[in-house]
N, CA and C of each residue as an Amber inpcrd file, in Angstrom:
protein
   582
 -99.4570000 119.7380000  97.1480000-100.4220000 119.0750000  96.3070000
-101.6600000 118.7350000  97.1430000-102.8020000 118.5890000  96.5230000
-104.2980000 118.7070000  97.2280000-104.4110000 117.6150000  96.6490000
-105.0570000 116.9060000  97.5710000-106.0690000 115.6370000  97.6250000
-107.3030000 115.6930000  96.3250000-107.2730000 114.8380000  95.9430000
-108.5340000 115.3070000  94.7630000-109.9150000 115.0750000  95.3830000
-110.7660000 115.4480000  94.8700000-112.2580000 115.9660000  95.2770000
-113.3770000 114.7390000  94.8570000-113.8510000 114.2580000  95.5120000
-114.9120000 113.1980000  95.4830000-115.9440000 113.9610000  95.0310000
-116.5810000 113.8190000  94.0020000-117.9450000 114.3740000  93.5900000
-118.8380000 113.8930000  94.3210000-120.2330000 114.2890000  94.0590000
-120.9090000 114.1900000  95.3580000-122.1970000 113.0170000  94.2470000
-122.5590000 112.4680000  95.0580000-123.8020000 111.5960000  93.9600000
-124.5040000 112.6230000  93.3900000-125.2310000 111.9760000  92.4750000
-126.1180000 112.5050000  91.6640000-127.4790000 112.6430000  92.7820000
-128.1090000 113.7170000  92.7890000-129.6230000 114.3870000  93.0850000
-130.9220000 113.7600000  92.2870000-130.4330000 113.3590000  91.1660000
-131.5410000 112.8710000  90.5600000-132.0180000 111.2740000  91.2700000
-133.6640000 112.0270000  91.3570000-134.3080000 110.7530000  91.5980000
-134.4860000 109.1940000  90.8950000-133.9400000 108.1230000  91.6810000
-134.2180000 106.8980000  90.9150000-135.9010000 106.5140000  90.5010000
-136.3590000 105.6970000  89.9400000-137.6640000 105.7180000  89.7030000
-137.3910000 104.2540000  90.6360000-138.5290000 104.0370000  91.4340000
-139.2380000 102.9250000  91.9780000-140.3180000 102.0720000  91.5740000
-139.5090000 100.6040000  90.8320000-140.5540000  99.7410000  90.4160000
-141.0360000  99.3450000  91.3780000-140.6730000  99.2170000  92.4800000
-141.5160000  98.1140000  93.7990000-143.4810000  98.2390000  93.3320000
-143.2720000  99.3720000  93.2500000-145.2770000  99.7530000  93.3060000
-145.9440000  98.8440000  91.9140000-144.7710000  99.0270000  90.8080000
-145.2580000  98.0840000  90.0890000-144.8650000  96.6690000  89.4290000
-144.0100000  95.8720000  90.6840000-143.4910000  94.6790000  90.8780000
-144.8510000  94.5550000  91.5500000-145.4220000  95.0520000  92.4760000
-146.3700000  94.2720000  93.7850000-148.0300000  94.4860000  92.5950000
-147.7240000  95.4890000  92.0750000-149.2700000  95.5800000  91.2720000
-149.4450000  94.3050000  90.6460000-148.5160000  94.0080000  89.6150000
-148.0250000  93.0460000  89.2240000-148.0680000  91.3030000  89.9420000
-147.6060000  91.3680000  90.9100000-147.8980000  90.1620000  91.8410000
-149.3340000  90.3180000  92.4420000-149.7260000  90.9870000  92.5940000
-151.6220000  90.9290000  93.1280000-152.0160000  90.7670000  91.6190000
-152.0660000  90.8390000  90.8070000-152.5860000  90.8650000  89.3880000
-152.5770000  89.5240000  89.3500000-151.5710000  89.0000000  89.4250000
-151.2510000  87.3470000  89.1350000-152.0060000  86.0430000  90.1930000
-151.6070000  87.2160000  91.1740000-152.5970000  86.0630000  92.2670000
-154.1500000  86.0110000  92.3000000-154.5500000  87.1440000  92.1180000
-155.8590000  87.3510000  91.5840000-156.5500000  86.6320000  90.4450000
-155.1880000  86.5380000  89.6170000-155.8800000  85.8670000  88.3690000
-155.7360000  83.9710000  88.3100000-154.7030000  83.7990000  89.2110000
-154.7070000  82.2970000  90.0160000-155.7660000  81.7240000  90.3030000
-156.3890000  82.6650000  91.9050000-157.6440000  82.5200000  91.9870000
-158.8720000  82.0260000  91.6410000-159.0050000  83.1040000  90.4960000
-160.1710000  83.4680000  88.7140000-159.6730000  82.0670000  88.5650000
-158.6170000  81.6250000  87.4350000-158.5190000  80.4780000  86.8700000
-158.8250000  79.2110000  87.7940000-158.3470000  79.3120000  88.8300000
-158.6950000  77.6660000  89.9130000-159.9780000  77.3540000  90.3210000
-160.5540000  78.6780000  90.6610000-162.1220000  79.1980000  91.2150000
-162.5760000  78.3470000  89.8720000-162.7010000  78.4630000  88.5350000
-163.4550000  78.2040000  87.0530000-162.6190000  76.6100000  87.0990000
-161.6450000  76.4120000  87.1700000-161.2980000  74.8870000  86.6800000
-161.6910000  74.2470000  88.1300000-161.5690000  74.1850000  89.4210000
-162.7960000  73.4050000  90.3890000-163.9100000  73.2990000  90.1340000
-164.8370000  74.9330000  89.6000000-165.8940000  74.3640000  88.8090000
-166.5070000  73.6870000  87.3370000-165.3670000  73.6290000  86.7200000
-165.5720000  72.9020000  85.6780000-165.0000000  71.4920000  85.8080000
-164.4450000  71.1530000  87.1710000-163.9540000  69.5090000  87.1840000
-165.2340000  69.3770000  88.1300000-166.1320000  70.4570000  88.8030000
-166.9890000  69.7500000  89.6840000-168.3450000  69.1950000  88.6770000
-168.6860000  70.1170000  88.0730000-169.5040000  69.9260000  86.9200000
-169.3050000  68.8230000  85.8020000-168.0730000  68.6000000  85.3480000
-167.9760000  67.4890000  85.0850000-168.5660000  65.8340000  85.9650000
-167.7720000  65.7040000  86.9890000-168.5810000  64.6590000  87.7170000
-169.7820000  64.7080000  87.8700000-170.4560000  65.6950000  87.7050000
-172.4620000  65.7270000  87.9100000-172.7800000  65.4770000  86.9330000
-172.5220000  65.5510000  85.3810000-173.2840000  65.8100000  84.5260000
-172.9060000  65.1080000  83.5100000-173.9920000  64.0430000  83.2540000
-173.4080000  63.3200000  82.1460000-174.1400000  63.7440000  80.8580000
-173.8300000  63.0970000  79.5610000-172.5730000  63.5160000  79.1080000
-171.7440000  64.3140000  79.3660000-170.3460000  64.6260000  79.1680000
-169.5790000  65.5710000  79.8570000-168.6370000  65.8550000  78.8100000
-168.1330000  66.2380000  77.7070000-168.8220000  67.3210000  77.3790000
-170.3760000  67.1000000  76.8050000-171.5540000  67.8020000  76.2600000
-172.2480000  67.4520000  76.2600000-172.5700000  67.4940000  74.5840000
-173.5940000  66.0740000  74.3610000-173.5660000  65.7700000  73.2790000
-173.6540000  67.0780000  71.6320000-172.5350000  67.2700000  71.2640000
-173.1050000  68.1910000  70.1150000-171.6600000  69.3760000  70.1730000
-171.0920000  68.9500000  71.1560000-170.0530000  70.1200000  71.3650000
-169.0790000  69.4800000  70.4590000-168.2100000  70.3000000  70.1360000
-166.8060000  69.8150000  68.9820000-165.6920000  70.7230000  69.4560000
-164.4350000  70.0110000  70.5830000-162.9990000  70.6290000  70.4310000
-162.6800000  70.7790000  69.1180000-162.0060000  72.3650000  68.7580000
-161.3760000  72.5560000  67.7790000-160.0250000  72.6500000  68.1820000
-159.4520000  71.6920000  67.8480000-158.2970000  71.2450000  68.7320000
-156.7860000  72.1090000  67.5880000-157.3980000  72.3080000  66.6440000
-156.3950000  73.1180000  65.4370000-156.1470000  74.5830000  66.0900000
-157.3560000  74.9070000  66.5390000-157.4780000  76.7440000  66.3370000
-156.5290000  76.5870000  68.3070000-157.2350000  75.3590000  69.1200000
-156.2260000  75.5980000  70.4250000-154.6510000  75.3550000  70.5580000
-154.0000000  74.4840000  69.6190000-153.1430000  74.0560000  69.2560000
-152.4520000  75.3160000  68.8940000-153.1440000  75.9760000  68.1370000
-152.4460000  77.1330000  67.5590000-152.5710000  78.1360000  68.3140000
-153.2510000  78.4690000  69.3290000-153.0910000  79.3530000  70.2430000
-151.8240000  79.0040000  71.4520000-151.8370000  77.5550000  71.8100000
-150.9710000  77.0080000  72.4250000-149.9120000  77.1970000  72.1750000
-149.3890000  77.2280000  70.7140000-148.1960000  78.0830000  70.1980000
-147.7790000  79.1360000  70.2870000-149.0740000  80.0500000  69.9490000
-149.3600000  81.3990000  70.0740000-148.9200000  82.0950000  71.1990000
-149.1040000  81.3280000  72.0880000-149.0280000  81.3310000  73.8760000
-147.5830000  81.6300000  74.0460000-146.6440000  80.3780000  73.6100000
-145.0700000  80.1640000  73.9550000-144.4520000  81.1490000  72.9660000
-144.9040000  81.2270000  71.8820000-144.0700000  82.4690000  71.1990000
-143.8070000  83.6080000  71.8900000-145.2040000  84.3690000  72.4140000
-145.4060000  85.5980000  73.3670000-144.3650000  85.1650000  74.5950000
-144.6780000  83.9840000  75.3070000-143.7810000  83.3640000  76.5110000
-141.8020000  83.8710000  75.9490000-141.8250000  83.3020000  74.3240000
-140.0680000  83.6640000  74.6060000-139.7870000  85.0180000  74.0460000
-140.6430000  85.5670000  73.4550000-140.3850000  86.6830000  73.0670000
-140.1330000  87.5040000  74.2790000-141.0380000  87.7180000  75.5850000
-141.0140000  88.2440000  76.7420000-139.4130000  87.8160000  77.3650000
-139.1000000  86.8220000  77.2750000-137.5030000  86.4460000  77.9190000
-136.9800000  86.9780000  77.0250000-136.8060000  87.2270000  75.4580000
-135.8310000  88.0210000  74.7170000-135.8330000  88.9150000  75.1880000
-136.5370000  89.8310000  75.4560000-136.3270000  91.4260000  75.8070000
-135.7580000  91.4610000  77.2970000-136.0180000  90.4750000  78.2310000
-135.6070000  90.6680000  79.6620000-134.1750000  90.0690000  79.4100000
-133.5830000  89.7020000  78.1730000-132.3270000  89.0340000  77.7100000
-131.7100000  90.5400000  77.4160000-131.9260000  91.2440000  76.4070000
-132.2070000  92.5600000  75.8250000-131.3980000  93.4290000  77.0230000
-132.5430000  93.6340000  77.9200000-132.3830000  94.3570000  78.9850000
-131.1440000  93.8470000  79.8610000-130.6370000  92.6320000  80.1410000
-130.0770000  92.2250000  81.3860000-128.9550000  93.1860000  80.6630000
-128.2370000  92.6150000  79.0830000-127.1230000  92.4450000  78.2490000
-127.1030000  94.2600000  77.6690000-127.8890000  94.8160000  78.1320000
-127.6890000  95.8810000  78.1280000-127.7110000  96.6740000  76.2620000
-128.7830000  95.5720000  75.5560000-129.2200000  95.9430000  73.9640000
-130.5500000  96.2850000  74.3520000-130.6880000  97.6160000  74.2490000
-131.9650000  98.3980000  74.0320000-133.1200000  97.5060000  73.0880000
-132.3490000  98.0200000  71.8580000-132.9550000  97.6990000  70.5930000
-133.5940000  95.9020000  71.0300000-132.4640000  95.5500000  71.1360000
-133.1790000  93.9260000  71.2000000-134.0760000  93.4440000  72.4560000
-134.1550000  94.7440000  73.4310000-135.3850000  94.8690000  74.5800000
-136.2720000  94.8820000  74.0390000-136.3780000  95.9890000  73.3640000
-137.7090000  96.8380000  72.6290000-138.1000000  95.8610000  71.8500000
-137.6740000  95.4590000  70.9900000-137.7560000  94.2700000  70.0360000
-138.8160000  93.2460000  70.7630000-138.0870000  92.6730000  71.5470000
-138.5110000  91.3160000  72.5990000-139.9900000  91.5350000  72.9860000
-139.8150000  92.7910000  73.6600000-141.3180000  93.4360000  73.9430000
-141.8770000  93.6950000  73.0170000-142.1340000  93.7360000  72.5860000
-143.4740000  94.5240000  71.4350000-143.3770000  93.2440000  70.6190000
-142.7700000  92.0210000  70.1010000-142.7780000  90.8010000  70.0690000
-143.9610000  90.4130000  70.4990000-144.1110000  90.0680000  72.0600000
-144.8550000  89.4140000  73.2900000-146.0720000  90.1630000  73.1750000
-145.6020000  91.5590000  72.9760000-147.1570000  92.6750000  73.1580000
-148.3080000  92.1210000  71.8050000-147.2290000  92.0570000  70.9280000
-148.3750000  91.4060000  69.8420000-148.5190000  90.1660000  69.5700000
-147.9490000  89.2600000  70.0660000-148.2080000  87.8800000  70.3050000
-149.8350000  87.9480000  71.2640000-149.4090000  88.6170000  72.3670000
-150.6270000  88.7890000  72.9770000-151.9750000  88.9760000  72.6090000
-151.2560000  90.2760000  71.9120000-152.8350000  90.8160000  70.7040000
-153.1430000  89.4720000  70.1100000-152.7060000  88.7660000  69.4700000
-152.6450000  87.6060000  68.3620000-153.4230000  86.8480000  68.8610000
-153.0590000  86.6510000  70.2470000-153.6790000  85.3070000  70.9580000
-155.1730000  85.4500000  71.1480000-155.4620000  87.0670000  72.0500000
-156.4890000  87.7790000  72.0730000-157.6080000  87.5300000  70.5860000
-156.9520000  87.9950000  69.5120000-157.8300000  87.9340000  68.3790000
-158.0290000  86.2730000  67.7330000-157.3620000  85.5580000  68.0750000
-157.4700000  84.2730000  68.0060000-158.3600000  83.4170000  68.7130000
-158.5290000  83.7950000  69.6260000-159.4140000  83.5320000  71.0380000
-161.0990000  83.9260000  70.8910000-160.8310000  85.0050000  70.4800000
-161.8360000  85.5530000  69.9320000-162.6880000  84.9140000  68.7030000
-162.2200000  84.3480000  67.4990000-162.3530000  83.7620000  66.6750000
-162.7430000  82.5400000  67.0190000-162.2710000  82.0770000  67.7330000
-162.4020000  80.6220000  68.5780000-163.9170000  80.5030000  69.1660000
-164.0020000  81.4500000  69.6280000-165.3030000  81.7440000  70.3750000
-166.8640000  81.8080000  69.5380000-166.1800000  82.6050000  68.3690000
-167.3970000  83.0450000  67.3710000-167.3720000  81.3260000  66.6360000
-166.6310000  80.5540000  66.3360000-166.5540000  79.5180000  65.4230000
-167.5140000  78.3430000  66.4800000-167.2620000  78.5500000  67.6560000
-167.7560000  77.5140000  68.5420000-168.8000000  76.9110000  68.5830000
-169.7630000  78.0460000  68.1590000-171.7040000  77.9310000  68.0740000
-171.7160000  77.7500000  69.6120000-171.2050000  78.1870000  70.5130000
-171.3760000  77.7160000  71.8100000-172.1620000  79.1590000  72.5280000
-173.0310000  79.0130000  73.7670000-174.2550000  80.2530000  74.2770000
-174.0000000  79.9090000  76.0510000-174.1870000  80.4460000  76.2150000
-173.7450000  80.7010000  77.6230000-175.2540000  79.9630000  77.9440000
-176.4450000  80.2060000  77.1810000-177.8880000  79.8950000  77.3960000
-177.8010000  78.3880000  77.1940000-176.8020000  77.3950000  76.5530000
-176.6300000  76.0460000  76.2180000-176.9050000  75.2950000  77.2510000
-176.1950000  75.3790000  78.2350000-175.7240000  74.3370000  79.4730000
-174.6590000  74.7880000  79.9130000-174.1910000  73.7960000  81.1910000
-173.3960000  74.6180000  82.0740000-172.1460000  74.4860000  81.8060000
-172.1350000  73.8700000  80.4550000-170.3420000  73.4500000  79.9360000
-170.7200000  74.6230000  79.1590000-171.2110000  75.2040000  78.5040000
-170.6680000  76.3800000  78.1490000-170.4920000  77.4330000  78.8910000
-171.5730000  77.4470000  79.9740000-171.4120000  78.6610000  80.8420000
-169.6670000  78.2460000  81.6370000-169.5730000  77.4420000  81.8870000
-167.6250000  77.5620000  82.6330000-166.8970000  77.6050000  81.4690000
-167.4050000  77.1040000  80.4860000-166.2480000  77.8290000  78.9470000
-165.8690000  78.7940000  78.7220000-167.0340000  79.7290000  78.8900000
-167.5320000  80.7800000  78.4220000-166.0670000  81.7250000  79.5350000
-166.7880000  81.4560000  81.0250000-165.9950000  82.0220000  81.5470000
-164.4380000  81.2890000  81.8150000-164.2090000  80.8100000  81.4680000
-162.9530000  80.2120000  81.4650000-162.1560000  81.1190000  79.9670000
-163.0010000  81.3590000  79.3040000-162.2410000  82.3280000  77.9530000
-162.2930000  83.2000000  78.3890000-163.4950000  84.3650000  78.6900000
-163.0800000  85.4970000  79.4820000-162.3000000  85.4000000  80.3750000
-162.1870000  84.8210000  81.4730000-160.5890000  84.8610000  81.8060000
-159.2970000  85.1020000  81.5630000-159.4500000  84.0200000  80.6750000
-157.7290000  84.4280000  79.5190000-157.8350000  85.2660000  79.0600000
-158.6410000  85.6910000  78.3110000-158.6730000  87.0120000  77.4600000
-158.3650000  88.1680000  78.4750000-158.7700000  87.9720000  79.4420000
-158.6910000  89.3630000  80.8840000-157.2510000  89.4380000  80.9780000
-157.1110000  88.1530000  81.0300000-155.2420000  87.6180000  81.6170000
-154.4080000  88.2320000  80.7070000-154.7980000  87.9910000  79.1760000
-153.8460000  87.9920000  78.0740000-153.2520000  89.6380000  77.9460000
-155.1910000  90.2660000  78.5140000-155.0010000  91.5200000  77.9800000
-154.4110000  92.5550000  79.1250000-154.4700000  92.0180000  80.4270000
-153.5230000  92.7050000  81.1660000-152.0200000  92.2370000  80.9070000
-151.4860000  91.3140000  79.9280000-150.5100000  90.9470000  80.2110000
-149.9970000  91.9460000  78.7430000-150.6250000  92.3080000  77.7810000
-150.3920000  93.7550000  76.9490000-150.2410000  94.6940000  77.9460000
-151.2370000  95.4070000  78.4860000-150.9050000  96.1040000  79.3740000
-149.3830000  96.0950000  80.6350000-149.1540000  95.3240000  80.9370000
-148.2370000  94.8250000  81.6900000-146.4860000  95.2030000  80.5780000
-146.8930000  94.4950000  79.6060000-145.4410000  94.5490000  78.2860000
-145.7510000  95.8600000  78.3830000-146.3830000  96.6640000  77.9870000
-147.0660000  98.2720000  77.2030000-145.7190000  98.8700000  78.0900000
-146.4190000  98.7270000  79.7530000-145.7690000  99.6100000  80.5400000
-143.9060000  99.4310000  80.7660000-143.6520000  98.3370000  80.6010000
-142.2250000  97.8400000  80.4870000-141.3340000  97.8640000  79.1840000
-142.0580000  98.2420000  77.5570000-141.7880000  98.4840000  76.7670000
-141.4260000  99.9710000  77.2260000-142.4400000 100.6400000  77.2170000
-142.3930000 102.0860000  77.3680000-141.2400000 102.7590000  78.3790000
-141.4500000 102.3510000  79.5670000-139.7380000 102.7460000  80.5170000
-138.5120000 102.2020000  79.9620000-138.0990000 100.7210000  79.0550000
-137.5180000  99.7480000  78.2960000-136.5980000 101.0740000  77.5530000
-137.5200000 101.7180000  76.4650000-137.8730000 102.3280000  75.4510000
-137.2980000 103.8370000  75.9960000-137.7410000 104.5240000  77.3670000
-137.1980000 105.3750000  78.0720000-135.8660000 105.6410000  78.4180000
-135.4910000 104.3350000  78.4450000-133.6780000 103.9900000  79.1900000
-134.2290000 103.8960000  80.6390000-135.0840000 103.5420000  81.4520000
-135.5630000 103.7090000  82.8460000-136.0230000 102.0660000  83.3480000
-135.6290000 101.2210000  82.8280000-135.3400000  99.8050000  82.8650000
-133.9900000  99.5690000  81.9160000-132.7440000  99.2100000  83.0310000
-131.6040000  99.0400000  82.3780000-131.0120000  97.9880000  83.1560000
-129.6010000  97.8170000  82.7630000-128.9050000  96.4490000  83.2220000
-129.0030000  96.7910000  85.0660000-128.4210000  97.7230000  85.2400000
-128.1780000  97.7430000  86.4810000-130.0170000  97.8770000  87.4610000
-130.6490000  97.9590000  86.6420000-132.0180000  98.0810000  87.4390000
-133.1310000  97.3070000  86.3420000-133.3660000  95.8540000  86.3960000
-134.1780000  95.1560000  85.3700000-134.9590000  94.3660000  85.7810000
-135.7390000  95.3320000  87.3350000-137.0830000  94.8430000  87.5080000
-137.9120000  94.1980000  87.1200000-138.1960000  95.4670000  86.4330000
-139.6960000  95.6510000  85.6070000-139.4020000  94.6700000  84.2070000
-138.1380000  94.6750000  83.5900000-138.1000000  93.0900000  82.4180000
-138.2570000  92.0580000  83.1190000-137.8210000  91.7490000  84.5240000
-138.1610000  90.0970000  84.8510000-139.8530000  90.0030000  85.1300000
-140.2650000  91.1540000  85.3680000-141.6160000  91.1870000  86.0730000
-142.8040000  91.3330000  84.6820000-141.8610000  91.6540000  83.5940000
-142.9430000  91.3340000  82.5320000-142.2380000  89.8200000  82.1210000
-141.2970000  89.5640000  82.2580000-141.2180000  87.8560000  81.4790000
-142.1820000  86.7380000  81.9720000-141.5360000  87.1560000  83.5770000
-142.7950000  85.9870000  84.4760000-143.9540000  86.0490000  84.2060000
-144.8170000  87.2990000  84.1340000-146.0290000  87.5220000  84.3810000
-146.5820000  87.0090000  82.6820000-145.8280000  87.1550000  81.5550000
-146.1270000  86.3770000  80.1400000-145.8550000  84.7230000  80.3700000
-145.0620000  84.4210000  81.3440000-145.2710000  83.0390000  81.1230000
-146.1210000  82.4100000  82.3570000-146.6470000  83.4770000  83.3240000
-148.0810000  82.9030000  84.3060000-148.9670000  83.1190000  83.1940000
-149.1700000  83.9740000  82.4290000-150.3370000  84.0320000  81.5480000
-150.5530000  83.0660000  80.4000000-149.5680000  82.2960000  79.9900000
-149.3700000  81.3300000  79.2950000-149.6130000  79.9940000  79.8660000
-148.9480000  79.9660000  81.2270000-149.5170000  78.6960000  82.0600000
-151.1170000  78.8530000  82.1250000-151.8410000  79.7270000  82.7260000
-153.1840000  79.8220000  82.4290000-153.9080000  79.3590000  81.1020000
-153.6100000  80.1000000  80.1350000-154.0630000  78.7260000  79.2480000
-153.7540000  77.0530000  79.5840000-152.8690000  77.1910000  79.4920000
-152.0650000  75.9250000  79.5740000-153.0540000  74.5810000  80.7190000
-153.6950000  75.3740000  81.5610000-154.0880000  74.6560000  82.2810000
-155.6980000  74.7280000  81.7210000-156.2720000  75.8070000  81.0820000
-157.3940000  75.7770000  80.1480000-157.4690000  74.5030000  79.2410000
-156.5310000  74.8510000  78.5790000-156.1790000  73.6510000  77.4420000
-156.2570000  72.1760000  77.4820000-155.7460000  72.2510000  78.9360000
-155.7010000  70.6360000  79.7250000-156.9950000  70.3870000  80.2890000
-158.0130000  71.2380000  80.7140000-159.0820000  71.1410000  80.8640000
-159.8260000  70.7960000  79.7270000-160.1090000  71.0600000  79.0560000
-160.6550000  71.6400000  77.6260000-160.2180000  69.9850000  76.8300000
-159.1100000  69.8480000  76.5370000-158.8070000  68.5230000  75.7940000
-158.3550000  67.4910000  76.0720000-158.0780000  67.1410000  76.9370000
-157.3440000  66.1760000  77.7510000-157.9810000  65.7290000  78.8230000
-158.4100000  66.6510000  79.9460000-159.6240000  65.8280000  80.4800000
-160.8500000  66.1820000  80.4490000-161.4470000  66.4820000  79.6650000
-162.8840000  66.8750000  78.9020000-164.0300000  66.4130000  79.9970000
């Protein structure tokens, strides 16, 4: 009787998230940066300039409120799918993601709306000019963070993010709930200490 025969591994190449775990982490720190760089200058500007906000401006504290929501929905939808993925349900990956991807959109077009309702000009004063860019920001943030789901839906969606390799789902959950803290710290700027 013969010894039985060890097959030999598989030849096929694994795919390597590392390149886009680290894209991913420079994305975030970059956008750290952006956001701290704009809220130092909008707490420095505050202390110079009185009134602060300046007379005539109006928080719409409904339409941020509701983005603030907007925000954490996208935030758990992104952990459903990296739930999805760990537990080894496709469907409820895919799901999770494209959830978050259009939460995102949502927030994006909400944001947007926010902006047009404001009557606010970059030509106003300098509380609008750090507003101004303090929304482009998020919006930059929000919309790499579509981009970010897009690409983790799509391998998700592939079978090339699975239980035994679920990178790229933790690396889109985090990166939806740094993009959510970014508001978050907008928001606290914006209404709370005005």
């Amino acid at each position: 009787m013969t010894a039985p025969q060890l097959a030999l591994p598989s030849g096929e190449r694994r795919s390597d998230p590392s390149i886009t775990v680290y894209g991913v982490l420079t994305l975030a720190i970059c956008l750290l940066v952006v956001i701290g760089t704009l809220a130092g200058a909008y707490l420095a500007m505050r202390t110079g300039t009185s009134p602060w906000p300046p007379k005539g401006v109006t928080t719409q504290e409904y339409y941020d409120n509701t983005l603030l929501v907007t925000a954490f929905i996208g935030v758990v939808a992104g952990w459903w799918g990296l739930f999805g993925i760990i537990r080894g349900e496709r469907r409820q990956a895919v799901m999770g993601l494209a959830l978050a991807i259009f939460m995102d959109a949502a927030f994006i077009n909400l944001l947007t709306y926010v902006v047009r309702e404001s009557h606010l000009s970059p030509r106003q004063d300098a509380y609008a000019v750090v507003w101004y860019a303090l929304v482009i920001a998020i919006a930059a943030a929000y919309a790499t963070g579509i981009g970010v789901g897009a690409v983790v839906l799509a391998r998700t969606a592939g079978g090339q993010v699975t239980p035994s390799d679920p990178t790229l789902g933790w690396c889109a959950a985090w990166y939806g709930t740094f993009i959510a803290l970014m508001w978050l710290v907008m928001y606290y700027l914006v209404h709370v200490v005005q």
